[in-house]
C-alpha positions as protocol buffer text, in pm:
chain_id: "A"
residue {
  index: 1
  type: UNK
  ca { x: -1318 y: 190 z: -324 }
}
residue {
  index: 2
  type: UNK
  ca { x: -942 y: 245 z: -304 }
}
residue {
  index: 3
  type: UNK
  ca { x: -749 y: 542 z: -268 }
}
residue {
  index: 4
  type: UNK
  ca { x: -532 y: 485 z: -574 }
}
residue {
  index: 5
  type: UNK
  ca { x: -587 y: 374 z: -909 }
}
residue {
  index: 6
  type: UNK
  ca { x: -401 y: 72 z: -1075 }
}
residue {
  index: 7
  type: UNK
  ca { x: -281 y: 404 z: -1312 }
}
residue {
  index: 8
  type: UNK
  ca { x: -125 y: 563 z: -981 }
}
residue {
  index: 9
  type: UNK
  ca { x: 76 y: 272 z: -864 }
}
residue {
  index: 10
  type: UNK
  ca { x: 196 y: 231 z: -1241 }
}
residue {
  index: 11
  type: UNK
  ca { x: 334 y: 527 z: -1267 }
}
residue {
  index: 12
  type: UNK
  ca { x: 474 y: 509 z: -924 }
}
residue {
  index: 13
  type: UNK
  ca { x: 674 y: 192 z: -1043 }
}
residue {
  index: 14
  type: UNK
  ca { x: 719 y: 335 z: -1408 }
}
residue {
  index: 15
  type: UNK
  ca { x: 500 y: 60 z: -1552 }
}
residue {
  index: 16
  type: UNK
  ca { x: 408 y: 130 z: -1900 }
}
residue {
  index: 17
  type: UNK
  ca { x: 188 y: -180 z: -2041 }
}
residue {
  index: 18
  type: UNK
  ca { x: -170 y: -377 z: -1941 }
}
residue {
  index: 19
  type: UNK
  ca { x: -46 y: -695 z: -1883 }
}
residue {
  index: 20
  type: UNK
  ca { x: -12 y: -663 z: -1502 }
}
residue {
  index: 21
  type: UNK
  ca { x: -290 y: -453 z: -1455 }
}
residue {
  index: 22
  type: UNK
  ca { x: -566 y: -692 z: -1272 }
}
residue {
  index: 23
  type: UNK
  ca { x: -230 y: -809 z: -1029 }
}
residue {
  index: 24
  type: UNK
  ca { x: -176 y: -464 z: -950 }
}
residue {
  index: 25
  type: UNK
  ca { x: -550 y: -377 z: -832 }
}
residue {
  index: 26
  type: UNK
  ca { x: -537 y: -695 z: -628 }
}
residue {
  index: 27
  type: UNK
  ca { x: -228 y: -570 z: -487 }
}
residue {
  index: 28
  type: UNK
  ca { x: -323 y: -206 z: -426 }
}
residue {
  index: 29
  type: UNK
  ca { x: -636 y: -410 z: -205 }
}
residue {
  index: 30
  type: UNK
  ca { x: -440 y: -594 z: -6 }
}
residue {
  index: 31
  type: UNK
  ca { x: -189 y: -303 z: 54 }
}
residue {
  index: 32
  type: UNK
  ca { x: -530 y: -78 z: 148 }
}
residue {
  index: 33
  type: UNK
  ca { x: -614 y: -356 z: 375 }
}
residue {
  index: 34
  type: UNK
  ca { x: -313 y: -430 z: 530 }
}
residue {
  index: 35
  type: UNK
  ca { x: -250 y: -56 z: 635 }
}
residue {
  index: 36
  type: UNK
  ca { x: -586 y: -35 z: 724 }
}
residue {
  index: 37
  type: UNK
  ca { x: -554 y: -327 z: 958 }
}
residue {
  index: 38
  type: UNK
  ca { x: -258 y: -175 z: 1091 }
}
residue {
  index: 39
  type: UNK
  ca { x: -367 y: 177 z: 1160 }
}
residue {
  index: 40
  type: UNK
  ca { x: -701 y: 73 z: 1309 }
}
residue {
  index: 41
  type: UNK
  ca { x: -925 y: 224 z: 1036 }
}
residue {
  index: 42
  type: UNK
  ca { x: -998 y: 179 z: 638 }
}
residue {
  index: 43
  type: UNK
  ca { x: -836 y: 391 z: 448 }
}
residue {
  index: 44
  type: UNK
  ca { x: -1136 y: 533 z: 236 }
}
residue {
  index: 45
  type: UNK
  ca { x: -1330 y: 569 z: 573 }
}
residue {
  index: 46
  type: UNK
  ca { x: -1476 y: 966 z: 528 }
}
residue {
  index: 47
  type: UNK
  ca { x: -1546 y: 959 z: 933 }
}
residue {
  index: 48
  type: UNK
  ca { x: -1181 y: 946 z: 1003 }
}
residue {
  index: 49
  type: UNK
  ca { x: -1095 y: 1113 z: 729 }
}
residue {
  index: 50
  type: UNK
  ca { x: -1306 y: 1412 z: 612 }
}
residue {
  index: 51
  type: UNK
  ca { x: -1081 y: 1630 z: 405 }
}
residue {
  index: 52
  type: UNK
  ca { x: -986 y: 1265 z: 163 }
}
residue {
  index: 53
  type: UNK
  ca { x: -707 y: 1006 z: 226 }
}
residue {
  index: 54
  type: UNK
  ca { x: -425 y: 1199 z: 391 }
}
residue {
  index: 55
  type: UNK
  ca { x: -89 y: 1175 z: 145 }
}
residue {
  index: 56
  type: UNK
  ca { x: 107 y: 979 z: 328 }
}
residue {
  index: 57
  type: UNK
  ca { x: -110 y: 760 z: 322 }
}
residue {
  index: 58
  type: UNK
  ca { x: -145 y: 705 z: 5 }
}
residue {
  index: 59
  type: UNK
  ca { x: 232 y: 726 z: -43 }
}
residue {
  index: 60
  type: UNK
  ca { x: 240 y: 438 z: 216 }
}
residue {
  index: 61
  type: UNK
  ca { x: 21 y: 240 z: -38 }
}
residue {
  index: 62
  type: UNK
  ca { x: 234 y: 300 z: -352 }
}
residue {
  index: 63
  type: UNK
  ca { x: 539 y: 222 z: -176 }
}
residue {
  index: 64
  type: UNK
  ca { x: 330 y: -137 z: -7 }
}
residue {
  index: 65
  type: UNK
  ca { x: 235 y: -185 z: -371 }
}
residue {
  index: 66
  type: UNK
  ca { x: 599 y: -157 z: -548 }
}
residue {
  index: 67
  type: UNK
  ca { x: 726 y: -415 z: -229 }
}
residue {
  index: 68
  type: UNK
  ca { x: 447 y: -644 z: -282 }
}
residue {
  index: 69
  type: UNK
  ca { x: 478 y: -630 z: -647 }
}
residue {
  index: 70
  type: UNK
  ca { x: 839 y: -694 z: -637 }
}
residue {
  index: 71
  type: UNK
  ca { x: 842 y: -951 z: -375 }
}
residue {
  index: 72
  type: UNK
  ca { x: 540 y: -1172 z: -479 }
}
residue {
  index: 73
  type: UNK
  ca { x: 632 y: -1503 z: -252 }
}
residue {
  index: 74
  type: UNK
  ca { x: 636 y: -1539 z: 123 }
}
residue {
  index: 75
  type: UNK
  ca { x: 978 y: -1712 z: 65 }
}
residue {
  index: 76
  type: UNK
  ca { x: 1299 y: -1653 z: -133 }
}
residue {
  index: 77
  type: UNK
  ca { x: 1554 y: -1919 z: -114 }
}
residue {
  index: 78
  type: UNK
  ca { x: 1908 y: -1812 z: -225 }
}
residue {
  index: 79
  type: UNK
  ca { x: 1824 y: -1462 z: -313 }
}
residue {
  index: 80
  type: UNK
  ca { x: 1819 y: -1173 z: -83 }
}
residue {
  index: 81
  type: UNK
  ca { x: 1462 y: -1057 z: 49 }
}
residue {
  index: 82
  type: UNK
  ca { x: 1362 y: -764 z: 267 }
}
residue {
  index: 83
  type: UNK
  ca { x: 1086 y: -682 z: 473 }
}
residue {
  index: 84
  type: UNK
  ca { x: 834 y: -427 z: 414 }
}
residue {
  index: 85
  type: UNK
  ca { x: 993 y: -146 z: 371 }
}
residue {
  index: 86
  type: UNK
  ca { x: 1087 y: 91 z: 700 }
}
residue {
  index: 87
  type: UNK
  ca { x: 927 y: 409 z: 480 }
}
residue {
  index: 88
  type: UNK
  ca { x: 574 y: 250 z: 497 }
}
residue {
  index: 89
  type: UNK
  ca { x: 605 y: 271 z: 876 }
}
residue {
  index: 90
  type: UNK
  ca { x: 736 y: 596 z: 906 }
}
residue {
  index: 91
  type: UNK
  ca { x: 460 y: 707 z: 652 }
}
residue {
  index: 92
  type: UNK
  ca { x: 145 y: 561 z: 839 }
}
residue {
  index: 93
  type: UNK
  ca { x: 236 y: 550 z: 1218 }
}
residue {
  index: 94
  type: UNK
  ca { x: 90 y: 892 z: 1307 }
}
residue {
  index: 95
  type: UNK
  ca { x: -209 y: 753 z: 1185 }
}
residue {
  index: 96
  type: UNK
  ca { x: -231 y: 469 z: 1401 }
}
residue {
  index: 97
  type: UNK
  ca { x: -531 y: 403 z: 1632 }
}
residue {
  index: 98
  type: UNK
  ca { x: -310 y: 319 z: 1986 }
}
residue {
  index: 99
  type: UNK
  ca { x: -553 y: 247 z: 2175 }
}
residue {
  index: 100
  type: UNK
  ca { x: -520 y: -53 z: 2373 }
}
């Protein structure tokens, strides 16, 4: 189950038609799993979270989305490329399982 819907994230990137629609769910997985990873618990987990998905969360996902939807190769050459982006960090790091 994810914690936004292929609607969400189009709106989020002002995405009116279908034809990326299956792209975008795969993306909003991998997103889900890669913050997941990264905070030490799945998103959608109701243990961790009892009150829902906090929002930052989420926003953390829309905003992995757009970046992973904008930047769909590993490797640019002779364009400009960034990393993902510093707001995703800031969004989910109080979230973050630190245990060591």
């Amino acid at each position: 189950m994810t914690i936004i819907t292929v609607a969400d994230a189009k709106a989020h990137m002002n995405i009116t038609g279908e034809a990326d629609d299956a792209l975008i769910a795969d993306k909003i997985a991998a997103a889900e799993a890669w913050i997941g990873q990264f905070i030490g618990t799945a998103l959608d987990d109701a243990g961790a979270f009892p009150d829902g998905t906090p929002e930052p969360l989420k926003e953390a996902t829309r905003q992995l989305v757009a970046h992973m939807y904008e930047q769909r190769e590993a490797v640019l050459i002779g364009i400009a490329s960034d990393e993902v982006p510093f707001g995703v960090a800031d969004l989910i790091r109080p979230y973050r399982d630190w245990a060591f």
